[in-house]
C-alpha angles and dihedrals in degrees: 000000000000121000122210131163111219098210101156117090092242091054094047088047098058088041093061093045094056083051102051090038085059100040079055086055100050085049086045086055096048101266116128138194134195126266113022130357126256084237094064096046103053091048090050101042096040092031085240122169135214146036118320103272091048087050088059102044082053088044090052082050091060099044079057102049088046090056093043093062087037093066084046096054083049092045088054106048087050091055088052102048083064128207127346086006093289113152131204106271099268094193096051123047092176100065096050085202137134122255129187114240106259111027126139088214138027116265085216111048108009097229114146121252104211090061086074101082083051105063129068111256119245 
């Protein structure tokens, strides 16, 4: 089993809507809680409308469309990463070039990374 912390609001967000989609399910079931439904919630919380079957079709909607975005956002940072995993250099603006994770120094411009906590930032 893999462990991994979701600690970014997206993240939190998305959690909490798995979670509110599948407490809807097990009302939808038969099964009941105390306090307010499931159903309440989720139409309160996602401005959904409709009876329960109809909010979690729209629930189901929304799990889509956040992964959706999710595989975007992916698409787009490995786009961005470039050929064989090489990165812009993120130390150095001024050199644009790529420089491999992990490096002391940057394949481009040979300037060494660890300088970087030493000078002022401009």
């Amino acid at each position: 089993m893999s462990e991994s912390i979701i600690d970014a609001p997206e993240g939190i967000a998305f959690y909490q809507l798995c979670a509110r989609r599948g407490a809807l399910r097990l009302e939808l079931r038969g099964l009941r809680r105390r306090g307010r439904s499931a159903y309440a919630i989720c139409k309160e919380v996602y401005g959904l409308k409709g009876n329960r079957e109809r909010v979690l079709a729209q629930m189901d909607a929304l799990i889509e469309k956040a992964q959706e975005e999710n595989r975007e956002r992916a698409a787009r940072a490995a786009r961005a990463r470039g050929p064989n995993g090489l990165r812009p250099c993120e130390f150095y603006a001024r050199c644009g070039q790529l420089a491999r994770r992990g490096f002391l120094t940057c394949a481009h411009c040979q300037m060494d990374l660890r300088a970087r906590d030493r000078e002022e930032p401009t």
